[in-house]
N, C-alpha and C positions, 0 to 999 in steps of 0.2 A: 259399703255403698250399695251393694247389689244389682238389680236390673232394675231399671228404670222405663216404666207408661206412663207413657204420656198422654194427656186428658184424652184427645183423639184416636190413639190406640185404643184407650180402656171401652170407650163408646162399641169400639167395632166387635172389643171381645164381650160386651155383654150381650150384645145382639147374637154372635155366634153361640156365645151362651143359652140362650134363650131357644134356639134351635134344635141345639144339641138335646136339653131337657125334652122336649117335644120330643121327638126323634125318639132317646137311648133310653126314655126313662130317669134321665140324669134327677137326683134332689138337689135340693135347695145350696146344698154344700158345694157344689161345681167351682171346680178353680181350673185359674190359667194355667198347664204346667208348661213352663221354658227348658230346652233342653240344647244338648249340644249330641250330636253324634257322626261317626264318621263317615267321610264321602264326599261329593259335588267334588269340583273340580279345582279345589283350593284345599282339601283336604278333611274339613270341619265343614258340617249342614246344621244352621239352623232347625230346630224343630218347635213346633207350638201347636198345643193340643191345649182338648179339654179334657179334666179328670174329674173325679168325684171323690181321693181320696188319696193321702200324702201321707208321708212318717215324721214327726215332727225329727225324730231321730237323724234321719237318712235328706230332708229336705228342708231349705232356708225358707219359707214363709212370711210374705209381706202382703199387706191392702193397699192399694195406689186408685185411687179416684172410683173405689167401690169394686173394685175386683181383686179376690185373692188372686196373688201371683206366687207359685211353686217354682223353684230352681234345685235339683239336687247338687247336693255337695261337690260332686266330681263336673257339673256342668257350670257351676258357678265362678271353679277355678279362670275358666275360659271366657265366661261372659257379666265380671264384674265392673262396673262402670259401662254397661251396655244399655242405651236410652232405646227404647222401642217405638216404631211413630207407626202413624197406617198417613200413605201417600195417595192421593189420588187426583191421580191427573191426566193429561191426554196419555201419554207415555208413558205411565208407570202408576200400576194400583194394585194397591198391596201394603203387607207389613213390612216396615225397612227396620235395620239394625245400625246402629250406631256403636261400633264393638272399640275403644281405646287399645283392647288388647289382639287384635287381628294385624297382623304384621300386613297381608293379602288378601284381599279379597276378590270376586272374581267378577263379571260383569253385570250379572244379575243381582246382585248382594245377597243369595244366598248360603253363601257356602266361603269360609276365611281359611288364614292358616294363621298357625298362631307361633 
């Protein structure tokens, strides 16, 4: 199943996209990479960057509404069945996670346990 963007995520990450190139010099090749690592206050932090370069080896690769998305293998364990949305609203604007396998998560919805 993998991680899942959603139309309105992908929108925000191509525009972030777009920035990044500016910016870093990024090419044409810039992908989402999704990640998991340890920390926040639940145990497990989201992470989401921009890359320009993956292992087909070492990372699961997919295209969802025009944006490559990267997951390594070790973070996929944690965030398979994870739908990604961008929220924006009076009270909360930002990327949310929708994680089936997060036992906890903490107030912010950054950071789970799993």
């Amino acid at each position: 199943m993998g991680v899942i963007l959603t139309e309105r995520a992908a929108e925000e990450v191509k525009r972030a996209i777009e920035s990044a190139k500016a910016a870093q010099n990024l090419g044409d090749e810039a992908v989402l990479r999704v990640a998991v690592v340890g920390g926040g206050c639940s145990g497990f932090q989201y992470h989401l960057g921009i890359d320009n370069k993956y292992d087909p080896a070492k990372d699961l690769v997919s295209e969802q509404h025009g944006v490559k998305v990267v997951v390594d293998k070790k973070s996929e364990l944690f965030l398979d069945g994870t739908t990604i949305d961008y929220a924006e609203q009076l009270d909360r604007r930002g990327f949310t996670f929708n994680n089936p396998n997060a036992v906890r998560t903490c107030g912010c919805g950054s950071s789970f346990s799993a």
